[in-house]
ZATOR-65570 format. One record per residue (C-alpha): z, y, x; residue in one letter. Coordinates in steps of 0.25 Angstrom, whole numbers, plus 5000, padded with zeros to 4 digits. Example, Ala and Ser with C-alpha at 12.3 -4.5 7.8 and 13.67 -1.06 7.14 Angstrom:
% residues 2
503149825049a;502949965055s;
END
This chain:
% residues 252
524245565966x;524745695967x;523845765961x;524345685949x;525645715952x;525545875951x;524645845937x;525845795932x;526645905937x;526046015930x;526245995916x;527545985918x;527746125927x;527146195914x;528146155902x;529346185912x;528846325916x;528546335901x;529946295896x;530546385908x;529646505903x;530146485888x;531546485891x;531546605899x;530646675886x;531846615877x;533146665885x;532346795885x;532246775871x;533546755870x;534146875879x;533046965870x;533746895858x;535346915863x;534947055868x;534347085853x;535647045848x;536447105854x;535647245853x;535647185837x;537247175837x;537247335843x;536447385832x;537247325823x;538547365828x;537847515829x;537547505815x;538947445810x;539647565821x;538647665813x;539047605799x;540347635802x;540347755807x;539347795796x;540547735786x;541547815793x;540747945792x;540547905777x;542047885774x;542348015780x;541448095772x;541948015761x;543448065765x;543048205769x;542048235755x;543248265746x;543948345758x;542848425760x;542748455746x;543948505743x;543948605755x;542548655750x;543348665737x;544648735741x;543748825753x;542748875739x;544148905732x;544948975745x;543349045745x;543249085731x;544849125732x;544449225744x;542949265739x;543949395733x;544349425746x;543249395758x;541849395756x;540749355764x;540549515769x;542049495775x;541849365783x;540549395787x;541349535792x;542349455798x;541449365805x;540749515813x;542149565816x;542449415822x;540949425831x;541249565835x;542649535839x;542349415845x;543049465859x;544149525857x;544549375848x;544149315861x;545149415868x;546149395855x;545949235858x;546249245873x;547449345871x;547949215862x;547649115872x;548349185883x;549649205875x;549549075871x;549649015884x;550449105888x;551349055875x;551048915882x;551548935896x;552749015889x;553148925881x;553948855889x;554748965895x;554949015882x;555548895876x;556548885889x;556849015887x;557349005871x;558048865875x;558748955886x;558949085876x;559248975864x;560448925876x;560749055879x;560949085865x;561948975861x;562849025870x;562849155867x;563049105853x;564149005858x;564849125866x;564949225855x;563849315858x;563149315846x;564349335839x;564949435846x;563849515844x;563849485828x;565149545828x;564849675837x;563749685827x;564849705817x;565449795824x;564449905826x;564149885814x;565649925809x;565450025820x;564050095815x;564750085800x;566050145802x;565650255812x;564750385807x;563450465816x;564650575819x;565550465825x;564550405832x;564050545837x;565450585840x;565550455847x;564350485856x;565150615860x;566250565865x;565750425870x;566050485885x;567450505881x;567650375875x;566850295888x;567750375896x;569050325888x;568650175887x;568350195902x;569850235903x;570450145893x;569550015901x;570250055914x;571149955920x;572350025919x;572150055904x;571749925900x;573149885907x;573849965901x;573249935887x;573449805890x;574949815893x;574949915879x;574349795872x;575249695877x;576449775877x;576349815862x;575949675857x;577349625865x;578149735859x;577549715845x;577949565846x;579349585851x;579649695837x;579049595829x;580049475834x;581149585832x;581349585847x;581149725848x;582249825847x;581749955840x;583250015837x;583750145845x;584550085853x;583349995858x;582450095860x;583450175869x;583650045876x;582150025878x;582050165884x;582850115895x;581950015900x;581050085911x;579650035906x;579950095891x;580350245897x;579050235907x;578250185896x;578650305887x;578650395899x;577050335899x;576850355882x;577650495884x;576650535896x;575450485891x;575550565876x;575950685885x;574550695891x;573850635878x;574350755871x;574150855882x;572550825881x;572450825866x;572050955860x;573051045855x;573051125842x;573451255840x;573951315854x;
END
């Protein structure tokens, strides 16, 4: 009895394992089949990325052909222009003289490196400085300096046209002397004095003008009993005395 049973048993183990060993063959098939594809699609995407790069490269070549000719074109022109005046002798010269000097256009190069980052590290010192001195300027300018000094141009230069070399040389000669009296004349006393002269003469002049100044005889004679007149002539009287005695005398 069972040995019936496990003859019936084992045709049907086979078909099973059979099927079971088909479908594994086919989802290898189809993993082979999707991996296929999918290398398939790269390709494909590689060659449409190569046709359109290849398209670009084209296109530029295209673009750049006329380009290219008309600087070949206008360089065999300049060329032809300047055949009169280089040669091939005069570059190949130039190109020994560029190798043998090779060094000192290193030297040349660094010198120009180091002032140009020394023009760098400057620069902004320097541009505070001309916004200081540009300030510095405007007022100045705002103050009068500059005019001031337009106008004492114009007045050496009166100065340089109206005076000779012997005046000038005559100048030099006595220049002690004439320190020596602006000395004088700058003391405080004489500036006093001057200032009192100034002030005095401008009153008296504008008195004779409004008529209020009485330049009869009889004013005069009343003048010269005020005080302040008779010590001032005394003063004038005094100071021609000594003027005169210090200026040369002629004949005796």
């Amino acid at each position: 009895m069972s040995t019936l049973v496990m003859d019936t048993d084992r045709p049907t183990a086979r078909p099973v394992d059979q099927l079971a060993e088909i479908s594994q063959k086919l989802d290898l098939m189809a993993q082979s089949i999707s991996v296929l594809g999918a290398q398939v699609n790269y390709l494909m995407e590689r060659a449409e990325a190569d046709r359109r790069r290849q398209q670009t490269w084209d296109d530029l070549l295209a673009d750049l052909t006329p380009v290219a000719n008309d600087i070949y074109r206008v360089a065999e022109t300049q060329l032809d222009e300047m055949q009169q005046f280089v040669t091939l002798d005069d570059i190949a010269e130039l190109a020994k003289r560029l190798a043998r000097n090779t060094r000192t256009l290193n030297q040349m190069l660094d010198t120009l490196e180091s002032a140009n980052d020394f023009i760098r590290d400057a620069a902004p010192l320097t541009k505070d400085m001309m916004t200081e001195a540009t300030a510095q300027l405007a007022e100045l300018e705002r103050k009068g300096y500059f005019g001031f000094a337009r106008q004492g141009m114009y007045v050496i230069d009166q100065v340089v046209t109206s005076f000779s070399e012997e005046d000038v040389k005559q100048l030099g000669d006595n220049v002690v002397l004439i320190l020596n009296t602006v000395k004088a004349l700058t003391q405080p006393q004489m500036m006093t004095l001057l200032n009192n002269l100034t002030q005095g003469f401008h009153e008296a002049e504008a008195e004779a003008q409004a008529g209020q100044l009485d330049i009869g005889v009889f004013g005069l004679l009343k003048q010269m009993r005020d005080p302040e007149v008779r010590r001032g002539l005394a003063i004038t009287l005094e100071t021609l005395r000594r003027v005169s005695a210090q200026a040369p005398k002629n004949g005796k």
